[in-house]
SESE-84870 format. One record per residue (C-alpha): x, y, z negated; residue number from 1. Coordinates in steps of 0.25 Angstrom, whole numbers. Layout:
! SESE-84870
<pt><east>X</east><north>Y</north><up>Z</up><n>NUM</n></pt>
...
END
This chain:
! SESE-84870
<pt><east>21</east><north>49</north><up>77</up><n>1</n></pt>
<pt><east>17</east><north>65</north><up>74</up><n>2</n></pt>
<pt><east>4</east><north>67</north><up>79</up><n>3</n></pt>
<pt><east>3</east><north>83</north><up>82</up><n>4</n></pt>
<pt><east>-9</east><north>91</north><up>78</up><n>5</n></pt>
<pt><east>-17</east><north>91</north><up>91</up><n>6</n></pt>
<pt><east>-15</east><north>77</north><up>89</up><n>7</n></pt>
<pt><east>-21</east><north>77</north><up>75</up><n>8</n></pt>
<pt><east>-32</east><north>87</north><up>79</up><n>9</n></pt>
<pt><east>-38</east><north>77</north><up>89</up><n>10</n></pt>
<pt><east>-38</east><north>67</north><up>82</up><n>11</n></pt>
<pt><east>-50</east><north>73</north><up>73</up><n>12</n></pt>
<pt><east>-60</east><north>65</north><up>66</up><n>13</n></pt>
<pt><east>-69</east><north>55</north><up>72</up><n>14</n></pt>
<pt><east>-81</east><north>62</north><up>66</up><n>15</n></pt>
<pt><east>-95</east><north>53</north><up>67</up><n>16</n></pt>
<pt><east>-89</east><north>44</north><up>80</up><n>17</n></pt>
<pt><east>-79</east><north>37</north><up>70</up><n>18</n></pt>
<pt><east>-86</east><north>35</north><up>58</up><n>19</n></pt>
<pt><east>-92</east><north>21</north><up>53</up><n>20</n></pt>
<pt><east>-104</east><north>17</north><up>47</up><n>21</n></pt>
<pt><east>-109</east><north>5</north><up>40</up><n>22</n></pt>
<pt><east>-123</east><north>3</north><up>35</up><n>23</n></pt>
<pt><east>-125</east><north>20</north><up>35</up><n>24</n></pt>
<pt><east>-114</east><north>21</north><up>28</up><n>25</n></pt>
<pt><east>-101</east><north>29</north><up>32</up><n>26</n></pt>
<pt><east>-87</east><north>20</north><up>34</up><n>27</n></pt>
<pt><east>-74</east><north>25</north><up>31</up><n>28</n></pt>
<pt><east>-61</east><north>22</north><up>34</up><n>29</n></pt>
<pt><east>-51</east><north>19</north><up>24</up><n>30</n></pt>
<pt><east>-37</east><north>10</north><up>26</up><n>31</n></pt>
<pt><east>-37</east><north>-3</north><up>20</up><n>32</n></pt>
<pt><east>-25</east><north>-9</north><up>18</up><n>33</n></pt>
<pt><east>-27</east><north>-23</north><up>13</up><n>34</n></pt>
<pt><east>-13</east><north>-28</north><up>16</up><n>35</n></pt>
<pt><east>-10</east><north>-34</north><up>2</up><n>36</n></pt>
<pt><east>-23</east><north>-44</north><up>4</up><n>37</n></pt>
<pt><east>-19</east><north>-47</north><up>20</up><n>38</n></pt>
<pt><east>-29</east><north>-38</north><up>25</up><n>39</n></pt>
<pt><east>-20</east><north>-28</north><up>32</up><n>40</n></pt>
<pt><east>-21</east><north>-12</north><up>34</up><n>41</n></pt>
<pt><east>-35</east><north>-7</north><up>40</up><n>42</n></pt>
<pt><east>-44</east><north>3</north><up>41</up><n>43</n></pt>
<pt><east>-56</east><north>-1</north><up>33</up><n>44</n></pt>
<pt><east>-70</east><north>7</north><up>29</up><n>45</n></pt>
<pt><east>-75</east><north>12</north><up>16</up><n>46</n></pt>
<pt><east>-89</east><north>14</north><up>14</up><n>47</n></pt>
<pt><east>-92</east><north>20</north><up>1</up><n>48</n></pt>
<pt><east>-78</east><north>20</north><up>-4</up><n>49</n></pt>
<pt><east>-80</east><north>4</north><up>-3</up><n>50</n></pt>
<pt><east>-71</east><north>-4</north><up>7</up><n>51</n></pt>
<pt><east>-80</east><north>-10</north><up>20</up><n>52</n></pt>
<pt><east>-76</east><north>-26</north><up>17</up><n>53</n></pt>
<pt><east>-81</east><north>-38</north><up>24</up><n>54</n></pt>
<pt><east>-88</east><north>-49</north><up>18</up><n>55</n></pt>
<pt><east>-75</east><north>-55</north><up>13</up><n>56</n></pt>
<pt><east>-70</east><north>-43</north><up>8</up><n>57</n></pt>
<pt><east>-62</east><north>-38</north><up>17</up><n>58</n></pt>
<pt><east>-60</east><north>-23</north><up>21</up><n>59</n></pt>
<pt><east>-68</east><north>-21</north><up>36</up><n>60</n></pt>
<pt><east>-59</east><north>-14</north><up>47</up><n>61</n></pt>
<pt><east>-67</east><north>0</north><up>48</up><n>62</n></pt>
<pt><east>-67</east><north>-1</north><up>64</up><n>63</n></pt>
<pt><east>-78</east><north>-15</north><up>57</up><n>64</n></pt>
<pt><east>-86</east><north>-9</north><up>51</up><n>65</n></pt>
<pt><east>-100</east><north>-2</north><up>54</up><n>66</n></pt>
<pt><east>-103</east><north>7</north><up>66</up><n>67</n></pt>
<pt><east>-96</east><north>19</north><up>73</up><n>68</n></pt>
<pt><east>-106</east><north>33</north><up>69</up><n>69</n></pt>
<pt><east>-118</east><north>31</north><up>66</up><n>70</n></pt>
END
């Protein structure tokens, strides 16, 4: 579905409210798409350029990880 341009100009950006952080340090977003390895397609965060993982070594789900603003 088209989304028109007042739609697009309301979305705007989250500014400070949608960013994460993780030990001072800023979190961003990037799409992981691990489907090959049985992990699925999700939004993941990079700090760094380096993928956020678990202990095991999996990518964390960005809504997982740190703390909203700071």
């Amino acid at each position: 579905m088209a989304t028109s341009k007042t739609a697009k100009a309301s979305m705007g950006d989250k500014g400070e409210s949608g960013k994460r952080y993780l030990n001072g340090k800023e979190v961003r977003p990037v799409l992981y798409v691990g489907r090959h390895v049985g992990h699925g397609s999700y939004v993941a965060g990079t700090i760094d350029g380096k993928l956020v993982t678990s202990e095991s070594g999996v990518p964390v789900k960005f809504k997982q990880i740190g703390r909203v603003g700071m």
